[in-house]
Every structure is written in structure tokens, then in C-alpha cells.
C-alpha positions in Angstrom: 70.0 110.0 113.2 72.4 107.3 114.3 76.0 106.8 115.4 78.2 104.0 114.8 82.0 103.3 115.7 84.2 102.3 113.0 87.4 100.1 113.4 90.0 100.4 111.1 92.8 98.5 113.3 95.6 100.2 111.9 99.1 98.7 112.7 101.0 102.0 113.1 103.4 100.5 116.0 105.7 97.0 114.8 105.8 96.2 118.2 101.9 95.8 118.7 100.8 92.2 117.5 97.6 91.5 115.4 96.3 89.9 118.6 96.5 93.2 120.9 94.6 95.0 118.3 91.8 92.9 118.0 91.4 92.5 121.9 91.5 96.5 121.8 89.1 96.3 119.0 86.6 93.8 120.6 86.8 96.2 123.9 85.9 98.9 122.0 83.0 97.4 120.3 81.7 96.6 123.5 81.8 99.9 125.5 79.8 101.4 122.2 77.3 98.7 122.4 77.5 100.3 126.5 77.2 104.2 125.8 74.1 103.5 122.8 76.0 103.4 119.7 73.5 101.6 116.9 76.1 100.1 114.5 79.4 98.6 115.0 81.6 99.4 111.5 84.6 96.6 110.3 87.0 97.9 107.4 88.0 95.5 104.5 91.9 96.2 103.5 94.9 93.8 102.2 98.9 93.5 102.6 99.6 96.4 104.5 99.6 97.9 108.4 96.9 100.2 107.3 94.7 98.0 108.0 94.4 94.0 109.6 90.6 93.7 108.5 91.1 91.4 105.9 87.5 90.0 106.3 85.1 92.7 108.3 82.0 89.3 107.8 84.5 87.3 110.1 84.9 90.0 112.5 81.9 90.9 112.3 80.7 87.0 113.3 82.8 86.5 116.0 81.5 90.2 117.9 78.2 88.9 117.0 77.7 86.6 120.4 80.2 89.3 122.1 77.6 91.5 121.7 73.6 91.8 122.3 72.1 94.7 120.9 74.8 96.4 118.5 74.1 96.2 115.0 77.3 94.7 112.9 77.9 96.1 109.7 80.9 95.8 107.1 82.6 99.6 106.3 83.0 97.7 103.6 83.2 94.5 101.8 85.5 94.9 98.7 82.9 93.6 95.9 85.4 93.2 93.3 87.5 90.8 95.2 84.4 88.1 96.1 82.3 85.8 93.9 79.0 87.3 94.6 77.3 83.9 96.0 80.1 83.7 98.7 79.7 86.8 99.7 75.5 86.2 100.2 76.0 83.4 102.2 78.6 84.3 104.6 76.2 87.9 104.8 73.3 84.8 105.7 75.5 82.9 108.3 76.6 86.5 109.8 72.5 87.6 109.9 71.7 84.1 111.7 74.5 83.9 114.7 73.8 87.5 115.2 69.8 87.6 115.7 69.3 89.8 112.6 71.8 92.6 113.5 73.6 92.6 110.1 74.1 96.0 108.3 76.0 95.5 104.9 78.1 97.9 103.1 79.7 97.4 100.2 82.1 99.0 98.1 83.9 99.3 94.8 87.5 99.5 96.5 89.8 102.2 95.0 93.6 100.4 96.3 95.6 99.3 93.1 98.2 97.7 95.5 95.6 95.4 96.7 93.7 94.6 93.2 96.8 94.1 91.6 97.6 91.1 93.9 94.9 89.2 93.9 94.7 89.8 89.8 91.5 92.1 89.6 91.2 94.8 87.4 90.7 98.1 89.6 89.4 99.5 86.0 85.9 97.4 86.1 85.6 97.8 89.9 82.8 100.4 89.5 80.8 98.3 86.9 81.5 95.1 89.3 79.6 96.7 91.9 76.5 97.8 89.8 76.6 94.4 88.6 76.5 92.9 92.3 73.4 95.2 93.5 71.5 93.5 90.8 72.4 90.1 92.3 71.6 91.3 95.7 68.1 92.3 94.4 67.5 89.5 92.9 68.9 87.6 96.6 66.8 89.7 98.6 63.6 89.1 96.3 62.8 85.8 96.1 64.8 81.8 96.7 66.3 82.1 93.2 69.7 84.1 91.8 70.6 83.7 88.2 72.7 86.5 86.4 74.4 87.5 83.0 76.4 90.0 83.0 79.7 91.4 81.6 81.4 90.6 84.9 79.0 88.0 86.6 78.2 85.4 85.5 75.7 83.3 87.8 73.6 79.8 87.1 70.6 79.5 89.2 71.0 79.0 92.2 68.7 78.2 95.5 70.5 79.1 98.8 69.8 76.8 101.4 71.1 79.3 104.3 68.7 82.5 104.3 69.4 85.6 106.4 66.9 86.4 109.4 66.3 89.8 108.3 63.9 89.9 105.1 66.7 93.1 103.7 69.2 94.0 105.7 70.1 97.8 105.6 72.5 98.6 102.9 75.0 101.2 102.9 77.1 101.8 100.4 80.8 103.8 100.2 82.3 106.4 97.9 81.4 107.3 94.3 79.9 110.8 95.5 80.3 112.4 92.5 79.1 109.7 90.1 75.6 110.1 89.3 74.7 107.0 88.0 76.1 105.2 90.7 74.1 107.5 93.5 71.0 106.6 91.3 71.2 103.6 91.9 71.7 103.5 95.7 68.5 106.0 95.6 66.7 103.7 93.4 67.6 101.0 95.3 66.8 102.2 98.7 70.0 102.0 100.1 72.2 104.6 101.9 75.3 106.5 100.5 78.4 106.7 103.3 81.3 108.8 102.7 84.8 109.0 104.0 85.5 112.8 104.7 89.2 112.8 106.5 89.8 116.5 107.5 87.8 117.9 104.5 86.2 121.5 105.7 82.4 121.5 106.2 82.1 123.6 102.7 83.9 120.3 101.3 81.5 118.3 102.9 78.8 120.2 101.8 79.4 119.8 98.3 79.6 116.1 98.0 76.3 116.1 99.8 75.1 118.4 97.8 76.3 115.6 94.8 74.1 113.2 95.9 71.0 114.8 96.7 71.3 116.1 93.2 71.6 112.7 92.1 69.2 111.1 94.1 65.8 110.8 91.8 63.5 110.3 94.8 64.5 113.3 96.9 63.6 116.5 94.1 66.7 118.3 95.5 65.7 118.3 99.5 68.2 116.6 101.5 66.0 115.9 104.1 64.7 113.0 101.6 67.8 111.9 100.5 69.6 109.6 103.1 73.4 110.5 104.1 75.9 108.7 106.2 79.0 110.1 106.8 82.8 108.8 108.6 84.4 111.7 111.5 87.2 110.8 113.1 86.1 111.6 117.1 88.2 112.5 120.0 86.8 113.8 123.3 89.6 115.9 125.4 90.3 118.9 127.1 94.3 118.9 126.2 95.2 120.8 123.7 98.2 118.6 123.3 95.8 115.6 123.1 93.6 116.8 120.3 97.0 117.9 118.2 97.8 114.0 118.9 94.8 112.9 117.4 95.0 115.3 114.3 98.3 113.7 113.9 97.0 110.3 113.8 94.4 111.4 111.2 96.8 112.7 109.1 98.9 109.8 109.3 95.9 108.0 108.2 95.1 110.3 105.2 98.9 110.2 104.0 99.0 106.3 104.1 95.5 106.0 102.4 96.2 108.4 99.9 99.9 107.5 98.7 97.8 103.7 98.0 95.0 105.6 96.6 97.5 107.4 94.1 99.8 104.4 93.5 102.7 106.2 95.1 102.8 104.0 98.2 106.4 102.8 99.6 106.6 99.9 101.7 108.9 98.7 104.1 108.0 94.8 103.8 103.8 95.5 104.6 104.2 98.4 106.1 103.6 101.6 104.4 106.2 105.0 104.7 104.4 108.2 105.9 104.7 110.6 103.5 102.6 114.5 103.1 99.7 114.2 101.1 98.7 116.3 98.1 97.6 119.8 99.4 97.7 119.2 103.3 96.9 121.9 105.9 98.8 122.5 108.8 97.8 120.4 111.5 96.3 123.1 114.2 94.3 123.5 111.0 93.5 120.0 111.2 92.4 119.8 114.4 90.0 122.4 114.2 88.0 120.6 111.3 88.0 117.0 113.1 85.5 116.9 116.0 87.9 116.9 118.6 88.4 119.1 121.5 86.2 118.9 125.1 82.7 117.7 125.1 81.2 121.1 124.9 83.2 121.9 121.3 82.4 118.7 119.8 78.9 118.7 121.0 79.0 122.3 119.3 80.6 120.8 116.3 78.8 118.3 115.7 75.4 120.4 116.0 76.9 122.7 113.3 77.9 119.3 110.7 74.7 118.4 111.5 72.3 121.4 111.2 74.2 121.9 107.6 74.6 118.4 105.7 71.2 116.5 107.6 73.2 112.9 107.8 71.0 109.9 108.8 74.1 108.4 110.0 77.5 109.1 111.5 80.1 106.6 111.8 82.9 108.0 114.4 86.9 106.9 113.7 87.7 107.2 117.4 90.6 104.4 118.0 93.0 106.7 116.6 96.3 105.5 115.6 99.1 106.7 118.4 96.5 107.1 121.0 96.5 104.6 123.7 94.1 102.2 124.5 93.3 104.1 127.9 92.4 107.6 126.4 90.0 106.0 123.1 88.4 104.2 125.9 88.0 107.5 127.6 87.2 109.4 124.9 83.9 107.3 123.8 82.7 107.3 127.2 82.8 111.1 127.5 81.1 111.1 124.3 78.5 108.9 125.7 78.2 110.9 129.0 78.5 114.6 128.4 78.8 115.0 124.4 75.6 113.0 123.1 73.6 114.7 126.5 74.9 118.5 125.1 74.1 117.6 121.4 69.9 118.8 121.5 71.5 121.9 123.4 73.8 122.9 120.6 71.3 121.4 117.7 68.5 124.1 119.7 71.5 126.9 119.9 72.5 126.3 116.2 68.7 127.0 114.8 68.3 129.9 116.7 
């Protein structure tokens, strides 16, 4: 199984500039490249403080001679809102600077807000990205793309920038519960990665339960069906601290969801907290998140993992509200006395 840090670079504070997040970013990126994380995560959003990762490929490039041995994937390109040969060939250029480290993932998007400004019809978005793993096939399969579909329309085409990796691992987000969708990732060898917020472990357990069902190759055993999954993380032995970051997870789940509903209020690009549909308390909260000290989340985490058998697990750990100095922190207690307890509590959970 594998761990990767994922970097949403939320604006929650006006006073914090565009700038100071990235440098908080690209420090962060760095000190999980230190502690053995395999893949470095970059989110894809639009016109809000939610998130200032317009373009996780150009983040993405510029970590790639930051960094040596991280892999650098996209948590996720938008598919709907790029021509599918632009997106190939920025993937290539990303593949080349970066020695071969790329790890795509790709998604259908779910935010009207941002569809609706750049004119694309949220409606198709699912069909758009079926249509796009065809192409990519057909990219990662020989020197020639040429497409006709409903949505894409392609001419051949010969690509004179090629990717160092032969097929890059591909990870794709959301749709759990759509079966033709998860057929196709199984089909195509590629890796289904959901979002799970503070969703229980029983919650969690059903949508992996989803797409094992739906995954043709795996006959109903998870252990043949591959899983990836988002926690947020936060290493502490305050009380008041983990509260803190359940409160910055929840600000991120009310945001999200008011632009996942299309009941999001804006102040100018930023976005108005308001509760979210069916919300627990947040000491609730707090217990579901994998935060706490090193020997709960190490306990945690060997309990999420004995039940749902993820092949990946992208940790949220730059937690909106929480200084620079504690997420710094935090990952390298992970590193140093969570990861070190985890066979422990893996060995304690079987027995």
C-alpha cells in the first residue's frame, strides 16, 4: 500500500496571498518526499478560495526539479474543461522534466459554478470522461490518436513529445456508485480514488463494496480490486488541536458541498461557510478523521485498513486554519512514530 499527500491550497484566510500558499505548499511537498510518502497529489478547481490549483500539470512541473524521488500526480485534472490533445501533451512535457514520475488522475468534475463559466455542460461530464479514456488508450497504445465521438472529435494525429513512462499509473476520482464507469477503470487497469470527508467507516465500506461489485476482474474479492482513498490526517496529542482540525474539515465539506449542490454564496471569489446537509457534531467529527496522537491514528488507520484493503491513501494534512508550523509537525510525526506503529496495530487488529 502507498501514501500520498494531497494539496488542496485552500484560501480560507484574505490576508494570506496566493504566493504564501504555494511556498507552504512546495515545503510541504518536500518534507513528504523526506518522511517516504510515494505520490505528491495537486487539486484542479476554479473562481473560488476553495481552491488556487487552477492547473495541478503546472504545479505539478514546477515541483518536478524541486523534487527527486516523489511521484507527481494530478487529484485531478477536470476532463471536461481540456481538449483532450492538450491535455496529453502537457501529461508528456510533465513525464519528461520529471524523470518518469508522473501519476495521472482524472476526473469528471461535479462544480456547476465552475462549468458554467467556462460554458461546459456539467450534464455530459460523465460521458466526456469515458470518451477521453478511449483517447488515452489509443495515446498510450501506439504514435497515432484519431477519435469520433459524440463529444470528441479528433483527426489523426502524431505527437511529437512522448512521455518517458510507456503508461503512467492512472487513477481516477468519484463515480463510486456508477457501475459502468467502475467497469471501465477495472477494464482499463486503472485505479478508482475516492473522496470520503468525515464519512463513518460503515460509509466507507459501502462505496468500496460498490466498486468491487463492479469491478469484472476481481469476482467480488477486494483484495483484487484496486482502491485508493482521500483522509484528511492530523498527528496531535491536544485535544483542542484535533477539534481544530475537525473544524477545518468541516469547513471544507460545507464549502464543497454548497458548490456541489448549487447553493454556494460568494462574497466576490470567496465562498460563505454555511452547515451542510446532515452534519454531525464535530467531537463526532473528530473521532472519524484520523486525527488524535500517533498511537490513535496508527490504531485507526490499521482498523480503515484491515476493513476496506486500499492500495492507496492520499492524506489531506495542510488543514485549513492550521498553521504552517503544526502541518509541518504533524507529517513528520506521522513519518516518525505513526507509519513505525502501523504493522503493530495492523498485527493487533487481525488478532
Amino acid at each position: 500500500m502507498q501514501f500520498g499527500l494531497f494539496s488542496l491550497m485552500t484560501q480560507r484566510d484574505r490576508a494570506t496571498g496566493a504566493r504564501r500558499i504555494y511556498d507552504d505548499m512546495v515545503e510541504q511537498v518536500k518534507l513528504a518526499e523526506q518522511i517516504g510518502f510515494d505520490i505528491a497529489w495537486f487539486a484542479e478547481h476554479h473562481f473560488s478560495n476553495y481552491s488556487l490549483s487552477p492547473s495541478p500539470l503546472t504545479l505539478a512541473t514546477c515541483l518536478a526539479p524541486q523534487t527527486s524521488r516523489i511521484r507527481l500526480g494530478t487529484a485531478v485534472i477536470v476532463v471536461p474543461l481540456y481538449h483532450p490533445l492538450r491535455m496529453l501533451e502537457d501529461i508528456a512535457m510533465l513525464d519528461v522534466i520529471s524523470g518518469g514520475r508522473t501519476v495521472i488522475g482524472l476526473g469528471s468534475g461535479y462544480q456547476q459554478y465552475e462549468f458554467h463559466k467556462f460554458g461546459v455542460d456539467l450534464g455530459a461530464a460523465r460521458d466526456v470522461l469515458l470518451e477521453t479514456m478511449d483517447v488515452i488508450e489509443q495515446y498510450f497504445a501506439g504514435p497515432l490518436v484519431a477519435y469520433e465521438g459524440k463529444h470528441i472529435h479528433i483527426p489523426q494525429t502524431c505527437f511529437s513529445l512522448r512521455p518517458i513512462q510507456h503508461r503512467p499509473d492512472i487513477y481516477i476520482a468519484g463515480l463510486a456508485n456508477d457501475p459502468v464507469t467502475q467497469r471501465r477503470i477495472a477494464e482499463n487497469g486503472y485505479v478508482p480514488i475516492v473522496t470520503t470527508g468525515w464519512s463513518s467507516l460503515e460509509q466507507i465500506g459501502a462505496m468500496r463494496r460498490a466498486i468491487t461489485a463492479a469491478n469484472p476482474l476481481a469476482g467480488g474479492d477486494p483484495g483484487r480490486a484496486p482502491f485508493a482513498m482521500q483522509r484528511y490526517v492530523f498527528v496531535t496529542d491536544r485535544r483542542d488541536e484535533a477539534l481544530q482540525a475537525a473544524e477545518g474539515a468541516r469547513y471544507i465539506r460545507r464549502i464543497a458541498m454548497a458548490m456541489r449542490n448549487n447553493v454556494a454564496r460568494l462574497d466576490g471569489a470567496f465562498l460563505r461557510e454555511e452547515p451542510a446537509p446532515d452534519e454531525p457534531p464535530l467531537e463526532q467529527i473528530a473521532d472519524r478523521l484520523l486525527v488524535g496522537d500517533a498511537e490513535l491514528c496508527a490504531e485507526k488507520l490499521a482498523r480503515e485498513i484491515a476493513a476496506l484493503q486500499p492500495t492507496h491513501i492520499s492524506c489531506f494534512m495542510a488543514i485549513p486554519g492550521m498553521p504552517q508550523d503544526r502541518v509541518l509537525r504533524s507529517m513528520e510525526r506521522f513519518g516518525s512514530e505513526v507509519m513505525p506503529r502501523l504493522d503493530r496495530a495492523l498485527r493487533s487488529v487481525a488478532a
